[in-house]
C-alpha positions as CSV (number, residue, x, y, z in Angstrom):
1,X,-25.3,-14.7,1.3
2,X,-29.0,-15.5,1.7
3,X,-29.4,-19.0,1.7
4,X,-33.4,-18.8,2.4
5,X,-33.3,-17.7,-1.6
6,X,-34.5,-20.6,-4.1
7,X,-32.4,-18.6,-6.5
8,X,-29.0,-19.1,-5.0
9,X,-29.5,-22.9,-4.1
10,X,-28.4,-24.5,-7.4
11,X,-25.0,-22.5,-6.7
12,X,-22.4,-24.5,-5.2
13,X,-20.5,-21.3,-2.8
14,X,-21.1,-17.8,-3.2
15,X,-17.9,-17.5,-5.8
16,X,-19.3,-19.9,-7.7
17,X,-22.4,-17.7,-7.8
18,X,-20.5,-13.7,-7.9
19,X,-19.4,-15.8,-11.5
20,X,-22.0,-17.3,-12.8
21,X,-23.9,-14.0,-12.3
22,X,-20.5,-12.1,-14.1
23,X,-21.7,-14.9,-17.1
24,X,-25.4,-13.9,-16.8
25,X,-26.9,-16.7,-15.7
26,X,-30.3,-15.8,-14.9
27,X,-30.5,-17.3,-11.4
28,X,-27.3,-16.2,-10.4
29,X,-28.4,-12.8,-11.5
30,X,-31.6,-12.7,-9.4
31,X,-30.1,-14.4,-6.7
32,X,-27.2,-11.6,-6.1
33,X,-30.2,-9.2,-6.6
34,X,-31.7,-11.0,-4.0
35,X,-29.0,-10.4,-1.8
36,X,-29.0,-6.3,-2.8
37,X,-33.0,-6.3,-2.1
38,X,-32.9,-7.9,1.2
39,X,-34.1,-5.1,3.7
40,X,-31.1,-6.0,6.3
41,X,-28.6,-4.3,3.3
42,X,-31.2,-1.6,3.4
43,X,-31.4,-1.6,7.7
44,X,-27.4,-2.0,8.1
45,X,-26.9,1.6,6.3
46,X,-29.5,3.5,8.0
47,X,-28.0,1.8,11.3
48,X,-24.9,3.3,10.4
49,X,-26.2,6.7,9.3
50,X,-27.9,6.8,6.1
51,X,-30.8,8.3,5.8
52,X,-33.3,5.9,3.8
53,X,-33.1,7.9,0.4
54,X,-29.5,7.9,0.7
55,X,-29.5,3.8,1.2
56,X,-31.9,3.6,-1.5
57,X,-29.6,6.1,-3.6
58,X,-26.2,3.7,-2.7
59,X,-28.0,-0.1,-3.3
60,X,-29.4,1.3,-6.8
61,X,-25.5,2.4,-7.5
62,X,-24.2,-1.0,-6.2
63,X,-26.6,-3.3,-7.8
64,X,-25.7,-1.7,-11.2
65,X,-22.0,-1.5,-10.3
66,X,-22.1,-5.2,-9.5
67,X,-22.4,-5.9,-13.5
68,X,-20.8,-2.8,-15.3
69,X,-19.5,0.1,-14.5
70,X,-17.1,2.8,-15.5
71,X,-14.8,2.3,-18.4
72,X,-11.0,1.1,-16.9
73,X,-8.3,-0.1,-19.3
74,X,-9.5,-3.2,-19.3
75,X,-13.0,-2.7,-20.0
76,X,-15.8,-2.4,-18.1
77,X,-15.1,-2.1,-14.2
78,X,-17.8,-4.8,-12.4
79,X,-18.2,-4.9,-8.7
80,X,-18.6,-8.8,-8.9
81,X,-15.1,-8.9,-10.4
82,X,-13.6,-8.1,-7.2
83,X,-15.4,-10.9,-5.1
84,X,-12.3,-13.6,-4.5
85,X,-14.5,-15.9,-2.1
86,X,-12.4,-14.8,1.3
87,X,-15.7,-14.8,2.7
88,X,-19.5,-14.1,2.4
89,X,-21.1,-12.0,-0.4
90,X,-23.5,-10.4,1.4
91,X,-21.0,-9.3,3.5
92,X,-18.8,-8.2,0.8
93,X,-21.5,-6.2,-0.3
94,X,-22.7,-4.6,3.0
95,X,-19.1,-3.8,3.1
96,X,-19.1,-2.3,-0.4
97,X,-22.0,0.0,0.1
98,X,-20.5,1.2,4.0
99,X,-17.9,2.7,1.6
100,X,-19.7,4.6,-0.4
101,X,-21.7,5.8,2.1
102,X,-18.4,7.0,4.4
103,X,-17.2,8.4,0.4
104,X,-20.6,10.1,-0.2
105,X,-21.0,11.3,3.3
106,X,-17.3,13.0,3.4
107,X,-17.8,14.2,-0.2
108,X,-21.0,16.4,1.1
109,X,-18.5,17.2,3.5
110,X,-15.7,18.6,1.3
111,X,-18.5,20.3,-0.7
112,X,-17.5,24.0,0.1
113,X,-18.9,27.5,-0.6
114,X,-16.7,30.6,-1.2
115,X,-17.0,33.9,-2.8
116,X,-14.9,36.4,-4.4
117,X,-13.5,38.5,-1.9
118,X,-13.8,41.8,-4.0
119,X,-17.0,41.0,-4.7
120,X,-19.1,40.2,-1.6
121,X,-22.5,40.5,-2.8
122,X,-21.8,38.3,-5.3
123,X,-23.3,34.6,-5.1
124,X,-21.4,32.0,-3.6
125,X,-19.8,29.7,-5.6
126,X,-19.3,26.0,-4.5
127,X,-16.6,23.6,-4.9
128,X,-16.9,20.1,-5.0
129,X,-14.3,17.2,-4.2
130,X,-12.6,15.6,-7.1
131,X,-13.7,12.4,-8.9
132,X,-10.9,10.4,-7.6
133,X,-11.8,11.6,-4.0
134,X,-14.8,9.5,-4.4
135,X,-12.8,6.2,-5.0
136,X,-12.2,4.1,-0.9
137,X,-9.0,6.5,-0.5
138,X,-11.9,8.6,1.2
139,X,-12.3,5.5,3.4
140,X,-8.9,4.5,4.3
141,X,-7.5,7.9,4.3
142,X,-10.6,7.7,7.5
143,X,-8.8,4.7,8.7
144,X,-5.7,5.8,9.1
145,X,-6.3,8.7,10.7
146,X,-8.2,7.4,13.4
147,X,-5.4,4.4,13.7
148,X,-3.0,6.9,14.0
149,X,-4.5,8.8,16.9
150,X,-4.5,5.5,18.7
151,X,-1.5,4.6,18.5
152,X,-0.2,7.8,19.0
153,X,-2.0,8.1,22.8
154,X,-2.2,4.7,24.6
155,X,0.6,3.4,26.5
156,X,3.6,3.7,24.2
157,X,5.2,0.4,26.6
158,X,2.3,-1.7,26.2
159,X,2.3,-0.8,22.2
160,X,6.0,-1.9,21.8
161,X,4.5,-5.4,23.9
162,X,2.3,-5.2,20.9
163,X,4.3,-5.0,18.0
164,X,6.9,-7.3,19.5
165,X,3.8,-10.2,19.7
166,X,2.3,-9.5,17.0
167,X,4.3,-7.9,14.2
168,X,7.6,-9.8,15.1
169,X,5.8,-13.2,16.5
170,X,7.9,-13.2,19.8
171,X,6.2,-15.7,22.3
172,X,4.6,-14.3,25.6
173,X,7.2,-16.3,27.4
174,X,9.8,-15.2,26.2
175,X,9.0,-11.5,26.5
176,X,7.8,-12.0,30.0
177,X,11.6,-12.8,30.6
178,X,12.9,-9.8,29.2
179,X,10.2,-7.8,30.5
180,X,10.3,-8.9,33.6
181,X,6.7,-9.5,33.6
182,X,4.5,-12.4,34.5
183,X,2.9,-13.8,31.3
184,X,-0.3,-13.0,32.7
185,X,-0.1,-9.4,33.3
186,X,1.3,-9.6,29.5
187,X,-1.9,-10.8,28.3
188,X,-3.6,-8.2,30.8
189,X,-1.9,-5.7,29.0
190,X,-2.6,-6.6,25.7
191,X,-6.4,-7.0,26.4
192,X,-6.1,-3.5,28.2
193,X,-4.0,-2.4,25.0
194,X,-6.8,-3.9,22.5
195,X,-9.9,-2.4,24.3
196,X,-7.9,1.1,24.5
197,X,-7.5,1.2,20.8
198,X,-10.7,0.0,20.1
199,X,-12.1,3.1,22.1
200,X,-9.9,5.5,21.0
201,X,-10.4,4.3,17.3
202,X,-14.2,4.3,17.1
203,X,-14.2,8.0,19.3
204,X,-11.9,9.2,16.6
205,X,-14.0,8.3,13.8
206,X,-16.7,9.5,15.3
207,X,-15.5,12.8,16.2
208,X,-14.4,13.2,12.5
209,X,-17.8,12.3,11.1
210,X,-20.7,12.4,14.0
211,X,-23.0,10.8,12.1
212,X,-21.1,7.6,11.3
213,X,-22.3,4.9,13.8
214,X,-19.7,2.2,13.4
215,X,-19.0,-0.5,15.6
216,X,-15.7,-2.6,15.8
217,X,-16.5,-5.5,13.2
218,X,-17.5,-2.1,11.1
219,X,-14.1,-1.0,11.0
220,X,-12.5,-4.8,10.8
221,X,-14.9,-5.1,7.9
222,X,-13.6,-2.0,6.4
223,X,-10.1,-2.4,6.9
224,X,-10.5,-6.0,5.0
225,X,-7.6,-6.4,2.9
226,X,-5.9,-3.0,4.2
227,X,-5.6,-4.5,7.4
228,X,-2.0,-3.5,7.3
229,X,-3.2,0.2,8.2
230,X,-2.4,-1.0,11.8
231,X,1.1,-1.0,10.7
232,X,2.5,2.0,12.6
């Protein structure tokens, strides 16, 4: 959040102000659309490869979103209503609109034309993605593809090091016994491990979708409570 805004000052955290807004308290209201009209939301899309009209297009959607929304089964689906607290809302929201700019950007993408193949000369006729494509199963689907990849093509020993440490919680010592290894070329691998994936991650998104300009805390960010993608 903000904390320069006068707005957001009376409110105690930024939960306490994602629910007063959900009430309709004025202030909190203004000071959440403070947060939305604050040209870094605007900057950190068209850093990441929005052009400005499609920032503009995906902070109009968001601000409304953050209050109402589509019909779901139990009323009106808010943005807001999501917000538990685990951390800043302006980052929650900078993460929010990075999906829909991935989900808009891929949905341009799976925009198609065909024609009718007995009828050449006749004009093309496009096909768009579903509705439900443009939900974050774009996004993850994204993920964990490019996860994936990198696990699939670094050094298969150093990954089982990796799983062992940190899906299983066995200590470096211990493995350093089995293996054989010094605990210090353990932790060498893993850091050589980490920044391989890393790579290997961010070149694989960016192969799929050249004009995405992520950077690591990007993908953390998106990951957020799917973090569990890296389980493979």
């Amino acid at each position: 959040m903000n904390n320069s805004s006068p707005s957001a000052r009376s409110f105690t955290d930024d939960l306490d102000l994602a629910e007063s807004a959900l009430e309709g308290r004025p202030a909190a209201v203004a000071a959440v659309k403070d947060i939305l009209d604050h040209p870094t939301l605007h900057s950190s899309l068209i850093k990441r490869g929005a052009s400005p009209s499609e920032a503009d297009e995906i902070i109009g959607d968001l601000s409304g979103d953050c209050f109402g929304g589509q019909k779901a089964s139990g009323g009106l689906h808010r943005l807001l209503g999501k917000y538990n607290g685990s951390g800043p809302l302006a980052a929650f929201l900078r993460r929010a609109a990075l999906h829909r700019l991935i989900s808009k950007k891929r949905r341009t993408k799976d925009t198609v034309s065909v024609t009718e193949s007995n009828t050449p000369d006749s004009p093309g006729i496009v096909l768009s993605a579903p509705e439900d494509h443009l939900s974050d199963d774009a996004v993850v689907d994204l993920l964990q593809e490019a996860v994936k990849h990198a696990f699939a093509t670094v050094d298969q020993e150093k990954l089982v090091l990796f799983r062992l440490i940190h899906s299983y919680q066995i200590p470096q010592k211990k493995l350093s016994k089995l293996w054989g290894w010094h605990e210090s070329k353990i932790s060498r691998s893993m850091s050589a491990l980490m920044a391989d994936l890393k790579e290997k991650i961010l070149t694989h998104i960016h192969k799929q979708d050249p004009w995405l300009r992520l950077e690591w805390q990007d993908f953390i960010a998106l990951c957020g409570e799917s973090i569990d993608i890296f389980d493979y």
